[in-house]
Structures are given as structure tokens and as C-alpha cells.
N, C-alpha and C positions, 0 to 999 in steps of 0.2 A: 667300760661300755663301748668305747672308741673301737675298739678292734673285737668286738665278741665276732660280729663276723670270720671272723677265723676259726673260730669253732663249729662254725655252721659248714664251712667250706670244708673240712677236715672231716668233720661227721658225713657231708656227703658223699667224698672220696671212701670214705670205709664200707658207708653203704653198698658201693657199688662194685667192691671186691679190690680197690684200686689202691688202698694205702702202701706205701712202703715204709720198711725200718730196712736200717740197717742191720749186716748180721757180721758180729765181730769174729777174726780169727786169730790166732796166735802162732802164728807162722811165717815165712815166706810165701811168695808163690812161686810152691813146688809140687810136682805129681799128687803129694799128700800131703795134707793141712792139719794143723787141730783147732779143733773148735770146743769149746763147753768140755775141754779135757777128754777128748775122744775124737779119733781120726777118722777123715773124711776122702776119697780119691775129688782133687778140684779136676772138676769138668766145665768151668767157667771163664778161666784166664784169658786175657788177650798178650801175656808173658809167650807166644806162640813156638817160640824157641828155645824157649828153657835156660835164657841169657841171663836174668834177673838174678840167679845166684851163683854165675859162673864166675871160678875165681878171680880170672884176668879183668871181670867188670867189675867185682868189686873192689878187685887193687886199685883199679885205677879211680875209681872214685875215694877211694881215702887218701891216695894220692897226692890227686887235688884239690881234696881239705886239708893236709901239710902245707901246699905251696898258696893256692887262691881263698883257704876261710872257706866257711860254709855258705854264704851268701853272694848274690853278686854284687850288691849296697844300691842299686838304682838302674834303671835305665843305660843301654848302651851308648845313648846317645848325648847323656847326663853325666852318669860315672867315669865311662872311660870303655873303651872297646878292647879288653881283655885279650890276649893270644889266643887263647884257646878256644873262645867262638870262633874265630879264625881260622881253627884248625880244622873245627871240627864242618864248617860250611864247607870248606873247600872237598874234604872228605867225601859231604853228601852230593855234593853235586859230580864230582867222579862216580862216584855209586852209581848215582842217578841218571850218568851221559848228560849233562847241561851244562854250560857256560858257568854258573853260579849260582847258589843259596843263599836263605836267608833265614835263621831260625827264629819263633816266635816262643812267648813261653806256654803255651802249649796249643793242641790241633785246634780247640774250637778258636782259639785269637788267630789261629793262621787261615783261617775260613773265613772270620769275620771281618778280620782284618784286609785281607784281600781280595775278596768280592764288592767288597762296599768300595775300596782304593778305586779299583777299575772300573765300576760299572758305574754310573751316573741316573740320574732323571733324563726317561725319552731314548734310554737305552734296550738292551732285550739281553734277558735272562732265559734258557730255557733251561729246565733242573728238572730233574729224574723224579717221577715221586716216590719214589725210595732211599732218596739222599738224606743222609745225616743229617741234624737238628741242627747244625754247625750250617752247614752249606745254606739252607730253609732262611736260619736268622743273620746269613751274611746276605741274601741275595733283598729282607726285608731292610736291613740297613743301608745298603744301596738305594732303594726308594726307584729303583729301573723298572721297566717294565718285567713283571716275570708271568712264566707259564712253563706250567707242571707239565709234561710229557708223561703219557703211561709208560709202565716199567719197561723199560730196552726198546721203545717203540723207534724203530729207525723211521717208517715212512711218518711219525707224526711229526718227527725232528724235521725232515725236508718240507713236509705241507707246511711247518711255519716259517720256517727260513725263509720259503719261497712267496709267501705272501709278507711279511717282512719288508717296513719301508725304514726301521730302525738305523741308522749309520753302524752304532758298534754291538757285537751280536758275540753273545758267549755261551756256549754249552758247557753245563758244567754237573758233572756225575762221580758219583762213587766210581772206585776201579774195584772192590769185592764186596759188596751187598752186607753190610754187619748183621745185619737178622736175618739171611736167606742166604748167604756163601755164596752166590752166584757171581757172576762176573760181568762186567760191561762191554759189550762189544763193540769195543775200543776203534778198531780200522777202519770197523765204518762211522761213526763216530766223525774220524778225521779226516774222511772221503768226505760227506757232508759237509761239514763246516769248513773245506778248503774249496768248495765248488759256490758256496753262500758268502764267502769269505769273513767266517765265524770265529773265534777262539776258543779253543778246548780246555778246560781245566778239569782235572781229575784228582780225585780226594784218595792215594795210595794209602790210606792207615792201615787197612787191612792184609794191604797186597806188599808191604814192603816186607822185603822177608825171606819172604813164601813164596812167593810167583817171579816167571821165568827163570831162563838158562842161568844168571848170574842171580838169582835172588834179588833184582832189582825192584819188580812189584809190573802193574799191569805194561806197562810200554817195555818194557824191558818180556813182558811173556808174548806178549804178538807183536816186540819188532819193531813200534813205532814209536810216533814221538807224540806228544802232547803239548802244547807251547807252554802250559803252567803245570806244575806238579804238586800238588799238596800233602803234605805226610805226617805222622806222628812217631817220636821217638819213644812213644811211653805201651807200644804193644812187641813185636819183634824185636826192636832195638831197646827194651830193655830198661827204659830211663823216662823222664816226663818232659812237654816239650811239644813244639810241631816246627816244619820248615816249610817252605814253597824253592822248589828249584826249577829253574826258566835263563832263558836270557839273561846276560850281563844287563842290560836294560831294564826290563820287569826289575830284577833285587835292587837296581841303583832308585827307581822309581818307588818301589814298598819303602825303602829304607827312607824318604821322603814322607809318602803320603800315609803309607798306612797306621791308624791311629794305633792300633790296639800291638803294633811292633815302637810306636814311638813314645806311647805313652804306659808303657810298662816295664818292671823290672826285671832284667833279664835272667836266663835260670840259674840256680844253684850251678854253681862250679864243677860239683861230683857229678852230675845230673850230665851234664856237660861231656867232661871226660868218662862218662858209663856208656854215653852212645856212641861216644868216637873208638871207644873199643869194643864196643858192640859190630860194627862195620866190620873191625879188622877181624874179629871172628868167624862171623858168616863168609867173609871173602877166604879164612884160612881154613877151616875144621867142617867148613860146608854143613851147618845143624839143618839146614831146612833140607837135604837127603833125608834123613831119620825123620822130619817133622811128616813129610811124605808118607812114609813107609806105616809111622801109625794109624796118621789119616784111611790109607787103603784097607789097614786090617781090623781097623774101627768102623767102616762104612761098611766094606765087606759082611763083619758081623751084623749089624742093623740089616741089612738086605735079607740076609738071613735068616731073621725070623719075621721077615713079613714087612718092613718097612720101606715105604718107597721115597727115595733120599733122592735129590734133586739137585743138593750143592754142590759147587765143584770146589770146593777151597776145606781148609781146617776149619771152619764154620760151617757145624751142621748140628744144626733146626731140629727138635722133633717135633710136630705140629699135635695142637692139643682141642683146638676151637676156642669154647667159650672159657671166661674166666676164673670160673670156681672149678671147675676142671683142670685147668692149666693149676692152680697154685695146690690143690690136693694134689695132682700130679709129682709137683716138686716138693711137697714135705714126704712123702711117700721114699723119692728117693733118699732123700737126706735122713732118713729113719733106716734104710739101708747105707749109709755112710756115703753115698754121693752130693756135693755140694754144688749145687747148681741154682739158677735164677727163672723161675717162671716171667715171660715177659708177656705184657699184657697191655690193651692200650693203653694211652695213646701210643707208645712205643712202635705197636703195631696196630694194623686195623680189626674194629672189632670182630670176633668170630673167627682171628686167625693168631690166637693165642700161642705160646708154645716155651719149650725148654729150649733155649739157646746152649747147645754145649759147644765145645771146643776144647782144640788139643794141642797136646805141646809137645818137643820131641824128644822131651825126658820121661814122659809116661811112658811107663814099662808094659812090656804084652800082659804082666798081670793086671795091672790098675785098666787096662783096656777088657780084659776077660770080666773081671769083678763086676765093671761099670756095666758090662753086657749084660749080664746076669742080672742086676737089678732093673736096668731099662727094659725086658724082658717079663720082668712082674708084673714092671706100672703098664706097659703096653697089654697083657691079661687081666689085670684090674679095670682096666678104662676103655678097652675096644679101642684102642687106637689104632 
């Protein structure tokens, strides 16, 4: 009787088209999955590089299941601080253009954990409303003042800065929109907040990779700098995990205050050694060219038959509206062997439903042609 309310709460998310199950695969994430013993092209992954089954990342994670065990046995701060966090921070913050890193075990504890570190009560938050759930429940943890900005709104970012009697002042955004591929516009961004004298943090999950001249992720694609950088090694780099690269000061300071880097276990060893040779791949075999090249001749097709695409990244959205439409939408394709995820709110807001796809740069022109082909039905089916 204590907990029947759980059945009320669950009956009413079904109601309202909201439930989720999981859906098992037996595969890697690679260009094609199996599922229910029948093959599928995945058009879902955040694997954006197609690193996750490259040989050199899994040498190196067995690697270091020979030398370090499969665990890391506790906290870094507890256990013993291993060489190869070591190796591998210094890594990202070269990657990255920063003084130093700090890895977390994974992006939502490097959000949560580092928003709430810096930010205080009587402080000022301003956050994108299209930031990560990560970002959302580090800027609640903090207990600072926060305020939601409309998406990319630069003049609302200045009308609050400038009314603003807060002493310490942070903007803090996504750098690639994970439901809409868009991008932050980053330079002004840090024109603002160096004229307010704000701090910028920006959440690279999406952008490390992918975006700019060296694949370094949004500051690395327009050139600038960000004073905190947040990232996850569990999408392009292949492995699970998050870090922040900033100043020698900021990581001496996290490695201090932030709870969720102090009071937790640090990652798997393999996990460890998959990103740090994740790095040395993109910097050597260049996979985000080809991740490019699909992107252009994937979007290409969409425009093609009618679709008006909006994204600029490997993150691209097919917009569906309402609920029972978005999730018909996506059994439809997966009855045509595409696997993909209807997202639906709260994820997104309601009435802006849609298939999240995304690409990697090991799908081939065919699994790109195939996927056309059926998103091509369901857009006939559904008037999209």
C-alpha cells in the first residue's frame, strides 16, 4: 500500500504517450546493429566517430585491464591517483588549448559537480533554455540565482548582465544543441561576458570531435576561448566519463571542492585508456573529415525530398509535432530496419516532438541511401 502510488504515476505517464522501455541490442555501436535477430542501420549513436570499435581503442583498453584491473577500487583521492588519469588529462587539455583537466566519471557529475563548486547563493546563473538536464540540475544545486535565457538570445544575455548587481556572474551553454544540432554563438557569448565581467562555461559533449579545424569542439570552431570547458568522453571519444578543461587554478580548485569529483569512484582503467587513444586517433587518421562528408550527403538527401534541416552539426532532428505521431513515426522506421528514438517531452517541448538521428563516420553511402528511403515513407505517411 506504501508505494501503490507508483502505479498511479506510471499508469499516468502511459497515458499520456510518455512511457519509455528500453530496447535491447546485440551488437556494438556500429553503422548496423541486431536487434530481435534482425538487422537494423543505427541512426541514433552519439559513437559520432565510429571510435568505439576501432582496433587501436580497443587494444588499448584491454591493455589496461592487463596492467591496471578492471576497476579503479575508489576515489582518486582515496585510492591513489593512477598514471594514467594523468596521462590522459594532460592529453585533453592539449586537445583542448588549456593549462589543465580534470576528469569526472561521467558529463552529468562534471556539470553538476562544477556548477554547484563555483557558483554560490547571491550568485547569477544565466543558462540557455536548451541546456542539458546536466547543466539545469548543476545550476539547482548551486542554489545561485539562475535565469533561463531564450535560445541563442544574445541581447537578453546583456539586458541581464547589465541590470545585474550580482558580484560573480556565469553564462553557461551548450556548444552543439543535442536535440536541434545547432550551435552557440560562442564570440559573442564572450564579448558579453568580458564587457559584464561574467564567466563562460560551455558543455563541448557534442562538439568534441566534430567541430573545428583540429576537431577540438566549439572554441576550437570560432577561434576562441571559454574560461571552463566541459565535455564527455563517452560520445566522439568513444569511452564513458566527462572532464572540465580550464586554468591551472579552476582544476587545482575542482579537485578541492567539487563533490561529485571528490566523492566518487573514479573510471574504469579501460575506459581511461579508450579515450586517451581516442585523442591520438582523431589527431592522427582525421575521422571527423568522413564524419563531414556523411553528414553533407545525409542532409543533402533530406533537403531533397522536401525537408527543411536547420542543424549545422551531425545532429539532425526530423521534427514530428505531437506525441503519438512522433512514436508511430519511429516504429514505422524500425519496421523498415532503421533504429532510431522518438523524443518526446519533457525531453523536448510539447508539440515539438521528433526523431533525433545522427551519424557516424563509418556509415557507409549505402546505410545513408537505405535510411533515405525509409525516412522518405514515414515523411509520405505522416505529411511531414
Amino acid at each position: 500500500m506504501k508505494m501503490k502510488w507508483l502505479s498511479d504515476e506510471l499508469g499516468q505517464i502511459k497515458s499520456k504517450g510518455l512511457y519509455r522501455e528500453l530496447r535491447t541490442i546485440r551488437s556494438a555501436q556500429s553503422p548496423r546493429i541486431k536487434k530481435d535477430g534482425r538487422e537494423y542501420i543505427l541512426l541514433s549513436s552519439n559513437n559520432y566517430l565510429g571510435l568505439a570499435t576501432h582496433p587501436k581503442v580497443k587494444k588499448a583498453a584491454a591493455d589496461a585491464i592487463e596492467i591496471y584491473g578492471s576497476g579503479a577500487g575508489g576515489s582518486r583521492l582515496t585510492t591513489g591517483n593512477t598514471d594514467i588519469y594523468n596521462k590522459l588529462e594532460e592529453k585533453i587539455a592539449d586537445f583542448k588549448g588549456t593549462e589543465d583537466a580534470i576528469v569526472f566519471s561521467s558529463g552529468y557529475m562534471a556539470n553538476i559537480g562544477t556548477i554547484s563548486a563555483l557558483m554560490k547563493s547571491g550568485d547569477l546563473i544565466l543558462s540557455d533554455e536548451l541546456n542539458h538536464a546536466s547543466i539545469i540540475d548543476g545550476c539547482r544545486l548551486s542554489r545561485a540565482d539562475v535565469k533561463v535565457y531564450p535560445h541563442k538570445d544574445i541581447s537578453c544575455l546583456e539586458k541581464e548582465l547589465g541590470a545585474s548587481k550580482n558580484s560573480k556572474k556565469l553564462i553557461v551553454t551548450d556548444g552543439v544543441f543535442s536535440m536541434d544540432g545547432d550551435i552557440a554563438p560562442l564570440p559573442e557569448i564572450i564579448e558579453i561576458a568580458e564587457r559584464f565581467d561574467a564567466m563562460v562555461m560551455v558543455d563541448d559533449a557534442h562538439a568534441t570531435g566534430v567541430l573545428g579545424k583540429h576537431s577540438g569542439g566549439t572554441g576550437d570552431h570560432f577561434n576562441v576561448d571559454a574560461d571552463i570547458t566541459m565535455g564527455t568522453l563517452s560520445k566522439a571519444l568513444a569511452s564513458s566519463g566527462g572532464y572540465i578543461a580550464g586554468n591551472s587554478e579552476l582544476i587545482e580548485y575542482l579537485q578541492n571542492v567539487s563533490r561529485s569529483f571528490i566523492f566518487s569512484t573514479a573510471l574504469p582503467p579501460p575506459a581511461v585508456a579508450a579515450a586517451t587513444a581516442a585523442i591520438d586517433i582523431i589527431r592522427e587518421e582525421n575521422p571527423t573529415a568522413k564524419l563531414r562528408r556523411i553528414v553533407a550527403i545525409y542532409k543533402k538527401g533530406l533537403i531533397d525530398v522536401g525537408f527543411n534541416i536547420q542543424s549545422e552539426t551531425q545532429i539532425v532532428p526530423i521534427i514530428t509535432g505531437d506525441t503519438d505521431t512522433t512514436m508511430k513515426a519511429a516504429l514505422l522506421l524500425e519496421k523498415q530496419g532503421i533504429f532510431v528514438q522518438g523524443i518526446r517531452p519533457p525531453t523536448v517541448p510539447e508539440g515539438k516532438g521528433r526523431i533525433r538521428t545522427t551519424l557516424m563516420a563509418t556509415h557507409s553511402k549505402q546505410d545513408i541511401n537505405d535510411a533515405l528511403v525509409a525516412i522518405r515513407i514515414v515523411k509520405e505517411k505522416f505529411n511531414l
